[in-house]
Each structure stands twice: as C-alpha cells, then as structure tokens.
MINUVO-349625 format. One line per 3 residues: number of its first residue (from 1); their letters; for each residue y, z, x of C-alpha. Coordinates in steps of 0.5 Angstrom, whole numbers. Layout:
N
NUM = a = Y,Z,X; ...
***
This chain:
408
1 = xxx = 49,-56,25; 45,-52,31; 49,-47,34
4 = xxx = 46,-49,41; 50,-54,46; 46,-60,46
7 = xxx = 47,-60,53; 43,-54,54; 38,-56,49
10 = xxx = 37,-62,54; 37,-58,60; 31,-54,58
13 = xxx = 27,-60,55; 28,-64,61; 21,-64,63
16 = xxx = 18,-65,56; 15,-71,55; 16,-74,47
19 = xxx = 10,-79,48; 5,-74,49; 7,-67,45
22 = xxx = 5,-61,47; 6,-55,43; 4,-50,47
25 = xxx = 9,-52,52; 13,-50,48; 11,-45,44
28 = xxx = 5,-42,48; 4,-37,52; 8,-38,58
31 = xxx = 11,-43,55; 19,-46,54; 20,-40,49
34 = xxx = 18,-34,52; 20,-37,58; 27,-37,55
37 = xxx = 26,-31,51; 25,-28,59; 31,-31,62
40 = xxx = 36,-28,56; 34,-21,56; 35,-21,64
43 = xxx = 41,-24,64; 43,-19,57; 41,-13,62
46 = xxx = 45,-15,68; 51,-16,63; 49,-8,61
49 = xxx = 49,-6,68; 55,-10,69; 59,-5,63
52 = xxx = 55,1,67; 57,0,74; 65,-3,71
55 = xxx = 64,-10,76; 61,-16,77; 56,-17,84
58 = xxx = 59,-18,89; 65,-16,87; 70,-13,92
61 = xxx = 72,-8,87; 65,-5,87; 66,-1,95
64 = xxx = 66,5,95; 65,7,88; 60,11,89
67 = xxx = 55,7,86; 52,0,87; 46,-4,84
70 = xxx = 40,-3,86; 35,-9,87; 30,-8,80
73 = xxx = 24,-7,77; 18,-9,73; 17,-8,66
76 = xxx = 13,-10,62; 13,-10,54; 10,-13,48
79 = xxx = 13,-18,43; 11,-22,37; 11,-28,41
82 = xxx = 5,-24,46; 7,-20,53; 13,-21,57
85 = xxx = 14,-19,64; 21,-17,65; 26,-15,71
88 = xxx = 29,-9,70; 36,-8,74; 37,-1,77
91 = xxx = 43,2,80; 43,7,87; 43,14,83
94 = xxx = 39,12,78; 44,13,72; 43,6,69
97 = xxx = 41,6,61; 39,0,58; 39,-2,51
100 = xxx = 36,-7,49; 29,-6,53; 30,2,52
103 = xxx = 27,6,59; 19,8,57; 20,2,51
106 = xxx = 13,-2,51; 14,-5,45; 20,-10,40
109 = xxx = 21,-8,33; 17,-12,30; 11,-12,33
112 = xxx = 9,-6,30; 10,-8,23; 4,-13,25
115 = xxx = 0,-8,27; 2,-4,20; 1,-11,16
118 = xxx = -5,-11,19; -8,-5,19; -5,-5,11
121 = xxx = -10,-11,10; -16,-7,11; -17,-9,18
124 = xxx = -20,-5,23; -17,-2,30; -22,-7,34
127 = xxx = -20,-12,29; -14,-12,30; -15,-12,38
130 = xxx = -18,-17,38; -13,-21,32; -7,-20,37
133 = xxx = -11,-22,43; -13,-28,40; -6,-31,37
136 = xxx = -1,-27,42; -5,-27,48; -4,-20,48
139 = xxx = -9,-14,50; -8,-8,46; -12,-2,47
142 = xxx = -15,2,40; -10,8,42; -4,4,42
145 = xxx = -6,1,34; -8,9,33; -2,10,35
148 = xxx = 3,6,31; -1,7,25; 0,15,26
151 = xxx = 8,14,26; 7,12,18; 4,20,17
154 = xxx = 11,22,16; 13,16,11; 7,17,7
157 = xxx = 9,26,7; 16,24,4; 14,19,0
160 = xxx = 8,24,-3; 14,29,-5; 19,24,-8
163 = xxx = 23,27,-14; 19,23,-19; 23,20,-26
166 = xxx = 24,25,-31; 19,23,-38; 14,17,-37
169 = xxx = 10,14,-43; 4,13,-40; 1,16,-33
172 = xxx = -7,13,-31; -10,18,-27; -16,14,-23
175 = xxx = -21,15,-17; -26,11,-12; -29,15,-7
178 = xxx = -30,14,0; -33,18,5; -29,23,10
181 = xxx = -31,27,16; -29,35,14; -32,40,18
184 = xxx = -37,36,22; -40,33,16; -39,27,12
187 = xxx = -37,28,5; -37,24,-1; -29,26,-4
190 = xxx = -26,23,-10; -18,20,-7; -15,19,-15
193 = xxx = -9,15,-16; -3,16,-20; 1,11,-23
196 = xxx = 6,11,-29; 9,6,-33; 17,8,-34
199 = xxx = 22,7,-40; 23,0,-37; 16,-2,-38
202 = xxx = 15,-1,-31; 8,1,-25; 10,6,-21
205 = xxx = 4,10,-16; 6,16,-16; 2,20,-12
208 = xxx = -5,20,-8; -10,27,-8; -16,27,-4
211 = xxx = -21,33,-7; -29,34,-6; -30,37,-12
214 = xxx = -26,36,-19; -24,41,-25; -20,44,-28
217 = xxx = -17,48,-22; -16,41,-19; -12,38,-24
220 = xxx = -7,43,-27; -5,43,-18; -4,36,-19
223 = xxx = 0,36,-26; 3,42,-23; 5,38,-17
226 = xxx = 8,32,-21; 13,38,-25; 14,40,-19
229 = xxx = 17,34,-18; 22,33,-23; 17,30,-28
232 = xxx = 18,33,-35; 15,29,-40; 9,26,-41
235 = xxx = 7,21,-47; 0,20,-46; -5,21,-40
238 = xxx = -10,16,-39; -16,19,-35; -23,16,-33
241 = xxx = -26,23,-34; -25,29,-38; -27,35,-35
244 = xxx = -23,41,-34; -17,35,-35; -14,36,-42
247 = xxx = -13,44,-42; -10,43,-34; -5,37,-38
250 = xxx = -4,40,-44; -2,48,-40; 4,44,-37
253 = xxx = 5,39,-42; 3,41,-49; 5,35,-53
256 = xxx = 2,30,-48; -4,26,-51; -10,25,-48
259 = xxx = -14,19,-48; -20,17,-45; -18,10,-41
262 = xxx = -21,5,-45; -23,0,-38; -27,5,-36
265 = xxx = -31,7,-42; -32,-2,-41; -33,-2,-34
268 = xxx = -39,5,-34; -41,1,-40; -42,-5,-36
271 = xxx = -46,-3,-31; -52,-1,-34; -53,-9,-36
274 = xxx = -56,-15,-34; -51,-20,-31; -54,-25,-36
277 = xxx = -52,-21,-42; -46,-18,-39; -42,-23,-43
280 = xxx = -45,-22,-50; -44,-14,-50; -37,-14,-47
283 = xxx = -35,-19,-53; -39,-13,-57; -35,-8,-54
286 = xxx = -28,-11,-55; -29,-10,-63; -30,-4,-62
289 = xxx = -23,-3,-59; -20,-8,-62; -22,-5,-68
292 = xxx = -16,-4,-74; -18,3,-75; -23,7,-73
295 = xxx = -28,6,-79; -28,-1,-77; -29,0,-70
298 = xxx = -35,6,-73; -37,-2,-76; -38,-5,-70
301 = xxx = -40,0,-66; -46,2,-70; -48,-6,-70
304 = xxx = -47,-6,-62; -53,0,-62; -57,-4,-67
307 = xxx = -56,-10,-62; -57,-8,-56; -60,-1,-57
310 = xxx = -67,-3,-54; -65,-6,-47; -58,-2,-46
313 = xxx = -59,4,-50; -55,9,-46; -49,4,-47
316 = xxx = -48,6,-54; -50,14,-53; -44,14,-48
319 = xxx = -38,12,-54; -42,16,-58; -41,21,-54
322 = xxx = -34,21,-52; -32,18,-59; -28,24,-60
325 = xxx = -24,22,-54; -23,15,-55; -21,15,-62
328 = xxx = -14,18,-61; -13,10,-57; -15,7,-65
331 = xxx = -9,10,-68; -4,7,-63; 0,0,-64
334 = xxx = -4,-5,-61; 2,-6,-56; 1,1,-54
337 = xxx = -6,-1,-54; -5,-7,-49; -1,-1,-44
340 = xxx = -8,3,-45; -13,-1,-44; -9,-7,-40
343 = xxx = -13,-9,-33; -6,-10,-30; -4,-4,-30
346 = xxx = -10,0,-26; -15,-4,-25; -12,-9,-20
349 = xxx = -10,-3,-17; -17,-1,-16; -20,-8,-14
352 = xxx = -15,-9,-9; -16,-2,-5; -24,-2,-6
355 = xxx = -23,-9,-2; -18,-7,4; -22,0,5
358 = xxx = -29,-3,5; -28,-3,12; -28,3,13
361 = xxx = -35,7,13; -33,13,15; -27,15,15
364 = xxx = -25,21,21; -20,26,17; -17,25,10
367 = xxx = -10,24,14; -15,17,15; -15,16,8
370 = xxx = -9,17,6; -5,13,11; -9,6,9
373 = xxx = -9,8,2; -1,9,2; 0,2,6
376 = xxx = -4,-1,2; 0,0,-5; 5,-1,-2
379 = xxx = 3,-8,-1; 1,-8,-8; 8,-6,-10
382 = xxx = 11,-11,-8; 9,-16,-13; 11,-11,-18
385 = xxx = 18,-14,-20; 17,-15,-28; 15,-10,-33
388 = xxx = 9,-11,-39; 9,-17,-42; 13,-17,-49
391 = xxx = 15,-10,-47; 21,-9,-52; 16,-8,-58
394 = xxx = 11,-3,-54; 18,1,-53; 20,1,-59
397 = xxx = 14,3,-62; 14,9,-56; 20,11,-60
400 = xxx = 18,11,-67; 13,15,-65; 15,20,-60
403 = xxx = 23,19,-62; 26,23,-58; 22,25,-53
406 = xxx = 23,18,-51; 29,18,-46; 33,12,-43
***
C-alpha cells in the first residue's frame, strides 16, 4: 500500500495527461519530481526555523522575543536527480542553523558517491563533468570532482595501515607500471599489489606500494611493512619477479616458501609468440606445470624447446632459467597448485586495473595513483563473497603440509 494520500497523489498529477505521456514532466529536469523535491525541503526548513525561533509565522506569541523571521535567501545545491535551487529561511540576528541543507553545504549525500563510482571506473575528471552535465543537467566544474576524490586520501591512509590477519597460506605480489609526474619528470614506477588468500580460502588486497626502483631494499620495507601489521606467518609467496625478493622475505619470515608465480612465467612466455601459434605453445606450456613431478615436466619442457626452439627460442630459455624457482610449485598438491597458479586469484585483478587506469596517461603525483587504484579494488572486492572452488581440500593439504603453522 503507497504510503502517500491518493488525494495528493492526484493534486500533484493533475495536469499530467496519460493520453500523451511525458516522462520528462515528471522525471526530467524541472520536472514533477524536482519540483516536489523543492517544495519538501523548504517546507522542512521552515518547519527548523519554526523549532529555532520557538512560534509559527505570525503567531502573536512571537512580538517582542527579540528575534523574528527574516525574509530568505537563495541556494543552490547538487543532487542525484540534478541542481536545485532552493529558499533559505533567515532569521533577524542571524542565528538560525539548518540542518537538512547544512550553511556552506553544496551537495546531497549521495551525489559525491556518483562521482566516486565514476571516477572508480576509470574515468576522467572532464569525463565525469560532462557525464553528470549529460544525465543530470548538472555543471561540475574539474575542481569540485578533484575535490571530492581528494576527501578518499584519508580512507585510502587508514585502509593502508589496517592490522592484517595474523598467518595467511598465500600472499601474490604483483606490478603494472604507470607513468608518475615526480620532480618534474615523468618516471616509469612499478605500483605492485599485495593480495593473500586467508585460512578460509578467501582474496584479501592487502596493501598498495608505488617504487621507481625495485630491490632488496624495497621488498624487505614491504614485508617488513606487513609484519608491522600483525602478519605473522606466511606459507608461501608468489611473486613475478625474484630480484632481491626471497632474501627480504626470508629475513622476516624464515620458513616462508618462495615461488616464481606460474601466470607470470605463461604470460612473459606468451608475449614473444605469434597470435596464430598462441594457442598451440600455451597447450605445450600446461604439460609442463601440469606435470606430476619434475622429471615429467623436465619431459615436456624439453619436447616444448625441440618444437618451438626455432621461432620461439627465448620461450624455452626463460623456464630453463628460472627452473630452480619454479620447481618448488611441482612438488605441491594440485589443489595448492590451482591456488598458485589460478587466474582468479590475481590475474583478474590486474586486467580490471589495467582497464580502469588506461585512461590515465600521466598521473600528477603518486597520491593520483594510489587513489584510483585503492577505488578500483575496492569495486573489485565486492565480488569477492565465496572462497576457492573445492577450498576444503586445498586447506587440508595446507595442513598436512605446514601442520601447525596453519592457524584457524
């Protein structure tokens, strides 16, 4: 049952034809809706200065208190449904206070989170200026969007710093590179995302870092970092690159296995081949970390290198040459293994932010760069509700291998 009175519902859609149908006199701007949006809040801000000033207009008992109304002023201010312009009740010594259009307010909740949603989504700021123009009829100005994107540092800081759980079984460490303004320069920097998979068998980001130049110094501040944050046991790290990595981890976490991510080892692979041949040598590459053990994946890595060795021969030498760091992955279960290797787990990650920050050719500072990206995961998150497929097992083999390092 509508909570309205059909008689008012009638009242306002009096001049409404049904024969011919116009939405936008109802929805459009400057129409029904808005100007019933109008109509409610000033009637709600007379109704505060009514409680201010203790009487109704008009009302005998209001001569000689001292304080009366005071004509109004104009305001205008931004809403989901586009810009309103509405009439600010004033008192004579200017101490009326409104609350539901608070003074210097220029904005409803809820129009900021479209701006946020939007700006998440990769968008720029004149995207988004003209966006709001164009389905609310608003004029935003880049400043104001700057603005309001600016008030999530704050959120971003905290977020960056949260305690952590204390053990996980896995934590991915990977980079995309975007291009920073730093010093008048523009500089090619590494922003490298941290995602661990929980005891329950869930993906949790853990952390953002931005760095020019990647080593041992960088990653033991980074684990560091996580220690810091009540992290204190870590199964095994997965990592694209290796340089100066399983000394840093190892310093903090001595028992922690470190392992070359196998998505990476298949994209790098990837990119030296023809987009025909793809295909052919990613079915080669799955034998070999699909492999029961490391002799068998020895077997088809060296049948890969005698098939492909004359186009692709770079594609062979690189596992050969980062065996010793994948090997570790053959020993493993294959339910830990479709943790490791799964494209779910960080892959999708990736390929969503790569999308949303394409946009962005330069970014200003990395302040700029943590603030999209941190929005942009946060989107990503939310379809994060269920743990891995079949996460019972993998657990279990956790277990059996780590014993009691393994905490619920």
């Amino acid at each position: 049952m509508s909570k309205f009175n059909e008689k008012l519902l009638d009242e306002l859609l009096k001049d409404y034809d049904p024969k011919n149908p116009d939405p936008a006199k109802i929805i459009g701007n400057g129409g029904l809706l808005k100007e019933l949006s109008k109509a409610i809040l000033e009637r709600a801000l007379k109704g505060e200065m009514t409680h201010h000033l203790g009487y109704p207009k008009s009302a005998p008992e209001g001569h000689n208190t001292g304080n009366s109304r005071n004509g109004k002023s104009t305001k205008k201010v931004l809403t989901e449904d586009g810009e309103l312009e509405v009439d600010i009740p004033r008192d004579r010594n200017g101490s009326f206070e409104p609350q539901i259009i608070k003074k210097n307010q220029r904005r409803f909740d809820g129009f900021d989170d479209k701006i946020l949603s939007l700006y998440a989504r990769g968008m720029t700021l004149r995207e988004i200026q003209g966006h709001l123009e164009d389905i609310y009829g608003v004029e935003v100005s880049p400043d104001l969007i700057s603005t309001v994107t600016d008030e999530i540092i704050t959120e971003v800081n905290e977020w960056n710093a949260r305690s952590l759980d204390p053990v996980y079984l896995v934590v991915y460490l990977d980079a995309m590179m975007v291009k920073v303004r730093d010093e008048g320069q523009v500089k090619n920097k590494a922003l490298y995302v941290a995602v661990g998979i929980t005891v329950e068998g869930k993906k949790e980001i853990l952390g953002l870092w931005i760095t020019v130049n990647e080593g041992a110094k960088f990653w033991m501040s980074v684990i560091s970092e996580l220690k810091n944050r009540n992290v204190k046991d870590i199964m095994i790290a997965c990592v694209d690159g290796l340089k100066g990595f399983p000394d840093a981890i190892n310093a903090i976490f001595p028992s922690t296995k470190v392992q070359l991510c196998i998505v990476h080892m298949i994209r790098n692979s990837l990119k030296f081949v023809s987009w025909k041949d793809r295909k052919a040598v990613a079915t080669d590459l799955k034998k070999i970390y699909n492999a029961i053990n490391e002799q068998e994946a020895l077997k088809a890595l060296k049948l890969l290198c005698q098939k492909w060795e004359k186009q692709y021969p770079t594609v062979g030498k690189s596992w050969e040459a980062n065996w010793a760091n994948i090997v570790p992955f053959l020993t493993y279960p294959e339910a830990i293994r479709k943790v490791i290797y799964t494209t779910n787990a960080i892959e999708s990650i990736n390929r969503s932010l790569r999308k949303i920050m394409k946009n962005r050719t330069i970014f200003p500072n990395d302040t700029a760069v943590f603030k999209l990206a941190y929005m942009a995961l946060k989107n990503i998150a939310k379809k994060w509700t269920m743990p891995f497929h079949n996460w019972s097992m993998a657990v279990n083999q956790f277990v059996i291998l780590f014993g009691d390092r393994v905490q619920f």
